[in-house]
N, C-alpha and C positions, 0 to 999 in steps of 0.2 A: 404500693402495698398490694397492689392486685398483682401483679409479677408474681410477686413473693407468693401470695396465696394459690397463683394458680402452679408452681415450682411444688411448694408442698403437699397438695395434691398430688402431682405427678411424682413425687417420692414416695409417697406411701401407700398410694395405687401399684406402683413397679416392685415395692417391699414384699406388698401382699401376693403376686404373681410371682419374688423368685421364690418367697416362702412354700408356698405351694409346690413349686419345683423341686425344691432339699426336702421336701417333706417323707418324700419318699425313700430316703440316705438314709431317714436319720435314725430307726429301728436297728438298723443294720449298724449303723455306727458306732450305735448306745452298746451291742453286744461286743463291738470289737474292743473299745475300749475297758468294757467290763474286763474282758479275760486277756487282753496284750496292755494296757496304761491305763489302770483306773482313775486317774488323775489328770487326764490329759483331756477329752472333751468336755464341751462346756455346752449347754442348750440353755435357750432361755426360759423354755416354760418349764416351771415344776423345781423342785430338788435344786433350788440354789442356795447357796451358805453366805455370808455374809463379804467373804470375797470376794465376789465376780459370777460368781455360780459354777466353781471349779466343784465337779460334780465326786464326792468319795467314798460312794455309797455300798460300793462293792468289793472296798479288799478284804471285809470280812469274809466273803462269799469265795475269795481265790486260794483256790488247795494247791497249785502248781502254778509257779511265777515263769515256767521256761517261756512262755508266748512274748514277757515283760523282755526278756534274756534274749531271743530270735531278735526281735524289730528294735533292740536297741543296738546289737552288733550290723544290722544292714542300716539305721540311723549312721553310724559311726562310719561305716565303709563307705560310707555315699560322700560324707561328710569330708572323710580324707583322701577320698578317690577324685572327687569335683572340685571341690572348693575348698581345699585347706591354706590354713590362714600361714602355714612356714614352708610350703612352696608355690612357684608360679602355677597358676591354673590360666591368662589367659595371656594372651598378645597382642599385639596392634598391629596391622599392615596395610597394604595398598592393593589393590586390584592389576595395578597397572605394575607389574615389575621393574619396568625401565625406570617409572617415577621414583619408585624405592630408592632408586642410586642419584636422585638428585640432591644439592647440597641443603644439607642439614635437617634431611627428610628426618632420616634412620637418628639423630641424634634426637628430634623432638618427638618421633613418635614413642624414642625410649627413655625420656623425661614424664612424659605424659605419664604412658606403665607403671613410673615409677609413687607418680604423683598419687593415681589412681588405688594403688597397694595400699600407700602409705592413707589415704581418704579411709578406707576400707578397717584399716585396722585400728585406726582411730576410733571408728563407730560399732553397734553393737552388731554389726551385719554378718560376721560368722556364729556368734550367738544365736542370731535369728535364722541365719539359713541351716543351719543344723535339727532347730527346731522344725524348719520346714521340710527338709528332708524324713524326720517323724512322723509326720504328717500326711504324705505322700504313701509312703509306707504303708499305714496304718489305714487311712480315708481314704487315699486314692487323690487328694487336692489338698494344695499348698494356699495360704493365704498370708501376705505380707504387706505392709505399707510401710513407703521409706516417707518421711516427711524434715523438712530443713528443719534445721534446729542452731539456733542464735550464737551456742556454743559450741555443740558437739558435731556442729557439722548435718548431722543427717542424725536422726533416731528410728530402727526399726520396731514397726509393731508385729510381731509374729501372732497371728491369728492361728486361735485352734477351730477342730471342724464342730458348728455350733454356735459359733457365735458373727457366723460372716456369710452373704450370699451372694452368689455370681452371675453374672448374666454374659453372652457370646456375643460374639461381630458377626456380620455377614460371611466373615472370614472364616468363622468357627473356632475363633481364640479367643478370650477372656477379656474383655473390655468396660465391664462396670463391676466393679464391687460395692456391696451394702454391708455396713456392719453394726454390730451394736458396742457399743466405748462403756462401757457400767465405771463409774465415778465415785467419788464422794461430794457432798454437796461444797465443800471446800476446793476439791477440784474444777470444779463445773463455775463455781464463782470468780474464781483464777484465768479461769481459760474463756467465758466469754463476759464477767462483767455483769453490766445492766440488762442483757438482751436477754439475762436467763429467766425463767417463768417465773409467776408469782407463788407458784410451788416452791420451788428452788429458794425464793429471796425471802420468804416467810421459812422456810428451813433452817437456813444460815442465821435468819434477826433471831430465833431462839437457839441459837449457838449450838447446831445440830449438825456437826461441821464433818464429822463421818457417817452420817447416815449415806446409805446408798440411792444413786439414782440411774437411769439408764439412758442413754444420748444416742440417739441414731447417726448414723454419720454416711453419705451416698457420696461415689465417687464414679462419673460418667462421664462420656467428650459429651461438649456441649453442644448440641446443636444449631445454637445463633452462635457458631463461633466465627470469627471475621478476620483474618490474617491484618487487615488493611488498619483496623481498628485499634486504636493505641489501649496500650496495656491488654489486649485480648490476651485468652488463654487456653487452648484446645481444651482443655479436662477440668471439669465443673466437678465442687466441691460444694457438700450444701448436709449444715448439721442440723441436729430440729430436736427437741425435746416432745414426746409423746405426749407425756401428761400435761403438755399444755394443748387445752382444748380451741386454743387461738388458731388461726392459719399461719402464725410468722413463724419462721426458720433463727435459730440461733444464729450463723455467721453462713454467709453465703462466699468463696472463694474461688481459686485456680491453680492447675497445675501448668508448665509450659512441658512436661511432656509426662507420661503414664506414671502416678507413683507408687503403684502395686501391683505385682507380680503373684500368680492364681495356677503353674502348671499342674498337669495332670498326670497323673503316673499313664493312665492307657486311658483310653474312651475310644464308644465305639459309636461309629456314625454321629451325629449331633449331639450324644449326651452332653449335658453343663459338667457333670460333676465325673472325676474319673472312676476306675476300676482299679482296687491294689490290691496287695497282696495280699492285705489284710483279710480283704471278704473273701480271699481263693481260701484263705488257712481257717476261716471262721467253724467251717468242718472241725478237719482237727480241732482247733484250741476249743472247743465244746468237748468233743470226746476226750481230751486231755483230763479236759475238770472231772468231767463225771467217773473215767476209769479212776483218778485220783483220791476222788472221794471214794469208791468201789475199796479200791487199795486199804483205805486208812479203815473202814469197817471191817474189809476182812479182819487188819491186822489186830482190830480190838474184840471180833468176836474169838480168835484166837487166844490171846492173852486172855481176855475173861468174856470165855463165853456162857451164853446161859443157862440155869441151871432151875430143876425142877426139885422142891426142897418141902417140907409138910410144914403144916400152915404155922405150928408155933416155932419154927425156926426161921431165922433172919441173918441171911448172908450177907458179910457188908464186902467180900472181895480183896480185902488188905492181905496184904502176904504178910502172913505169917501171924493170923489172927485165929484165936481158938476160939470156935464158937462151941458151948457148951450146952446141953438139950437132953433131958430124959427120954430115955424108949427109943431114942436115935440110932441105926446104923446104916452104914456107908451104901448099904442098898434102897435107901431110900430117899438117899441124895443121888441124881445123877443130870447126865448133863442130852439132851435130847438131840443135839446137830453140834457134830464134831465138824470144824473148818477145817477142810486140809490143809495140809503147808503149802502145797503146789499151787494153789489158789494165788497167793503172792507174786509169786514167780511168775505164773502167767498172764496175771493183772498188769505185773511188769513187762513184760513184751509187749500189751496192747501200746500201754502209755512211751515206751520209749519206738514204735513204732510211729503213734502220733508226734514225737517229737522230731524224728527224722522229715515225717511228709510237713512240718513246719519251717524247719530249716531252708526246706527244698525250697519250697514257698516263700520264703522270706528271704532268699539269696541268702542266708548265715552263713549255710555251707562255702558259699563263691566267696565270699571274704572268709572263713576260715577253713581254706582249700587243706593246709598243710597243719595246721592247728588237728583237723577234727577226719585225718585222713584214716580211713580203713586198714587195716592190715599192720603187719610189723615189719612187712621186707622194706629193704630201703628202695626207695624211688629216683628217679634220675628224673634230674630237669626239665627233658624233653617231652615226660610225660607228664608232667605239672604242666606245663606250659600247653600243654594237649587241652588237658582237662578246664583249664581256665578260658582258655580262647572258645570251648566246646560253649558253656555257660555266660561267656560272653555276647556270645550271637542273640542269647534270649534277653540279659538287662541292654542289647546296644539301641533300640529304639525309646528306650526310660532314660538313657544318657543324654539324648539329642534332642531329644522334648524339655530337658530341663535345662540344657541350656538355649534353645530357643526362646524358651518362655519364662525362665528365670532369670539367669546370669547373664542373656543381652540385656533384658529388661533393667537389671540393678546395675548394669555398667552404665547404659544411657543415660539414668536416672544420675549417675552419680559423675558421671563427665558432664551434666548438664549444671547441675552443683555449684563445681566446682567453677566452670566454667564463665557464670554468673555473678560467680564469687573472686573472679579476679585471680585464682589461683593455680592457670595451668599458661603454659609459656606463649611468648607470642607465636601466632603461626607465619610456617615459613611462607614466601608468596607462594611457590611450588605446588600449595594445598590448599590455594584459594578455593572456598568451594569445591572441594575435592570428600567424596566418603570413604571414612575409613571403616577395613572390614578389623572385625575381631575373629581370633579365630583361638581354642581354648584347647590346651596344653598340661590338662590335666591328666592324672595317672591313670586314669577308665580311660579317658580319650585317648592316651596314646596306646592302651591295650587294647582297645578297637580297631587303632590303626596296623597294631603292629600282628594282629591275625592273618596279613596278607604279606608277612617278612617269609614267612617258610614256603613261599609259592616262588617266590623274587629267589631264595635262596637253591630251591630244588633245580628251579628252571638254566641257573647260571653254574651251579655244578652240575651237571647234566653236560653242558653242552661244553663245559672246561676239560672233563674225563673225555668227550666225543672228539675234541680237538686233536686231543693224544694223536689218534687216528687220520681223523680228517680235518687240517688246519683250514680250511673253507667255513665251517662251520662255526666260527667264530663271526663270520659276514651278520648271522641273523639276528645277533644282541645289539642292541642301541643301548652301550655300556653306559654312555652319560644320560641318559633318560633311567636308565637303572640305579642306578648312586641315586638321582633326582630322588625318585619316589620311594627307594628305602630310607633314605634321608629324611624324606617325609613321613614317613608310616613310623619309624623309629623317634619321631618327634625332636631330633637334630634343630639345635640353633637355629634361625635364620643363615647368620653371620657365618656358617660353618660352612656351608657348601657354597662353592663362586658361582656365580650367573655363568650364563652363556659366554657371554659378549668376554668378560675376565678372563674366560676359560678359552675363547679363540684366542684373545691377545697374548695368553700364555705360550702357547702352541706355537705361533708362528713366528714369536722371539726365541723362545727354542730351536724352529726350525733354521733361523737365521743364523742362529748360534752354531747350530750344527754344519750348516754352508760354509761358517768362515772358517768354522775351525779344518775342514777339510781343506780346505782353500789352502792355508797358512800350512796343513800337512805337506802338502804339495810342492811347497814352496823352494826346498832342498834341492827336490827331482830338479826340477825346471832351473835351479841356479846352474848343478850340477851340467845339463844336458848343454843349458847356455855359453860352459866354458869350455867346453867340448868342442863344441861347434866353433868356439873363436879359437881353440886351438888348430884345428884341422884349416881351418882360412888362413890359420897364419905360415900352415909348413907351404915352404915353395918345391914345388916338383919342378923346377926349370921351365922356360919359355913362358913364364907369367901362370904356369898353371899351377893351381894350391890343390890340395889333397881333399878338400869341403868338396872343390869342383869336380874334381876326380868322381866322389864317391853319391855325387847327386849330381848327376848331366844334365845341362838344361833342358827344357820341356823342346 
């Protein structure tokens, strides 16, 4: 019991320090989601409804929904750029190349793949990593936990920003999450039983089976964790009910490897929580709202603006109402401040300027390059392809963060699963103890790569026009090192381009081939020359001398 007591302390001593840490986000966060997803963060103090505390305080307050419209098309682009669920986004390989081509490598690493897809789309994990691409976006940090599940394999929890805190490694990557689980007291009885508090269990004896409750839940490597020590588990799992004023912890657990996933769109030096694009765009999507609102006042003091009328007349504004009044004429009804029309118009320029510098902002633009392209002349390919590689250099460190920190993080989890679970093939001896690399084949990753195809490409016509002239110049390309890496940058198969080693043994049975077949050309002459020679041996010039002899005298 003292364990347990002195654990829960140190949980809600480390709650209270990251709280303090988000505290800072979380002003900044409450406006983002005001004017890009009123619906999407969740806090716990204050302004919660009987769901969870999904906060929706504010779509009365939203005059212009484009901020919703921006960060749902860069949600969406990320979504089918990274990880979409009806193409391959990663692969499996080996470090070692040679290894690659040993027997039954390449068949089990592409069983596994397959295993892994099919794991993946069985559970809610494109659901939840879409949401967290949102999230990113929006807050600038992802929050997810993949937990096993008896049936479904694995269930993702997609954390919005609000309801989950993070803490760093030495490393300066994401290594504890805290979150808060809100329930119902039926849930909470379900899930741990007896150990729930006397709150909880007097809840439920009055059949109070959806009243809400809130469940802390810490997720840390453990520090007494002991490789040697049977059933150890690096990552200490420990839930606790608040309102019981006891020291004991609801269920104390373990993970055997990380089972949540926290990247960051950008951070700068040690921050916990990232930088997105949300808070760059939070400018605009403010001035969006207020020119908006600007807008709609013009537009109504225009239609009925107001008017100065003597005291026993009452103007009610209905068109086409006659109001009737003694001693009344049209000179002593008038109207004090005429709106211009231009006013609109111009109102309109701020607001669709603030929506460009949000698009900007929000990569919309970069996913709807040709959708939302300027001008009416037609465009050619090459400059599409300009323009996207141009914008590309600015989202390629937000690609490479997310799959460091997400989508290794959800494959490990989820080959560890399976893994567990008896459902991935035997391994070859080949890959005893052997690490395999992932390496991700998504359509942003290969438009990453393939920004260095027109370098590959200028430098090999360059020197193929220069050959015209000077066939030496051909010496300075390493053609097969060339295929190698546009192959690569073009994101090419494995299976498609041959190794080295393939690629000599091709070569010098060719070359062989071409030896004999000269060889065998040959063959005619040489009969030919041979029967010649026996003819000239055989003519007699008299006195024993042949005409061979005649015409080649001995040495």
């Amino acid at each position: 019991m003292a364990g347990q007591d002195t654990l829960r302390s140190h949980c809600e001593a480390r709650l209270a320090q990251m709280k303090a840490v988000r505290s800072d986000y979380e002003a900044e966060a409450e406006q983002i989601a005001r004017f890009a997803q009123p619906a999407r963060s969740r806090f716990v103090r204050g302004g919660k409804d009987h769901n969870g505390g999904r906060r929706r305080m504010w779509n009365r307050t939203l005059f212009d929904p484009h901020g919703i419209e921006a960060f749902r098309t860069l949600t969406n682009g990320m979504t089918s750029g990274l990880s979409s669920a009806s193409r391959p986004w990663f692969t499996l390989n080996l470090a070692d190349a040679d290894l690659m081509e040993a027997r039954d490598v390449r068949g089990w690493l592409s069983d596994v793949e397959r295993r892994l897809y099919a794991f993946f789309a069985a559970t809610n994990f494109y659901a939840a990593a879409k949401t967290g691409y949102g999230e990113m976006g929006l807050f600038g940090t992802e929050g997810c936990v993949m937990v096993e599940h008896r049936t479904a394999g694995a269930v993702c929890h997609a954390l919005t920003f609000g309801e989950y805190w993070i803490g760093l490694s030495d490393a300066l990557t994401p290594d504890s999450l805290y979150r808060v689980c809100p329930m119902s007291v039926k849930q909470a009885m379900e899930t741990f039983g007896d150990a729930c508090s006397p709150v909880i269990c007097s809840l439920y004896d009055r059949s109070q089976y959806d009243a809400p409750v809130e469940i802390y839940h810490a997720i840390e490597p453990d520090p007494d964790y002991d490789p040697l020590r049977f059933a150890a588990k690096p990552w200490r799992s420990v839930y606790w009910d608040p309102a019981d004023r006891s020291d004991s912890v609801l269920r104390q657990a373990g993970y055997h490897e990380q089972p949540f996933w926290a990247p960051r769109w950008d951070v700068v030096g040690g921050d916990t929580y990232g930088v997105s694009p949300g808070m760059e765009a939070l400018p605009a999507l403010r001035e969006l709202q207020m020119q908006a609102k600007r807008r709609n006042e013009a537009i109504d003091q225009m239609v009925k603006p107001e008017k100065i009328a003597p005291p026993n007349v009452r103007l009610t504004g209905e068109p086409g109402r006659v109001v009737a009044a003694a001693g009344v004429d049209r000179d002593q009804i008038f109207i004090p401040y005429q709106m211009p029309y231009q006013a609109v118009s111009a109102i309109g320029e701020e607001m669709d300027k603030c929506r460009r510098q949000i698009n900007a902002l929000a990569f919309a633009d970069l996913f709807n390059a040709i959708t939302n392209m300027a001008g009416i002349q037609p465009r050619t390919v090459e400059e599409i392809v300009a323009r996207n590689e141009e914008k590309l250099t600015q989202l390629g460190p937000v690609i490479e963060r997310v799959a460091n920190e997400k989508l290794q993080m959800a494959i490990e989890r989820a080959f560890g699963i399976l893994s567990r679970g008896g459902f991935l093939p035997p391994v070859p001896p080949a890959l005893s103890e052997k690490q395999l690399n992932v390496e991700f084949v998504s359509i942003l990753q290969q438009m990453q790569r393939m920004v260095g195809l027109g370098q590959i490409e200028r430098v090999v016509g360059f020197v193929g026009n220069l050959a015209g002239v000077h066939p030496e110049a051909l010496d300075k390309i390493d053609f097969d090192e060339a295929v190698d890496q546009y192959g690569y940058r073009a994101g090419a198969p494995a299976r498609l381009i041959r190794p080295a080693r393939d690629v000599a043994a091709l070569r010098q049975a060719r070359a062989d081939q071409s030896a004999t077949a000269q060889t065998l050309a040959a063959l005619p002459a040489v009969k030919a020359g041979a029967d010649a020679a026996k003819l000239l041996a055989a003519t007699d010039l008299g006195k024993g001398d042949s005409l061979l002899a005649r015409l080649i005298p001995p040495a």
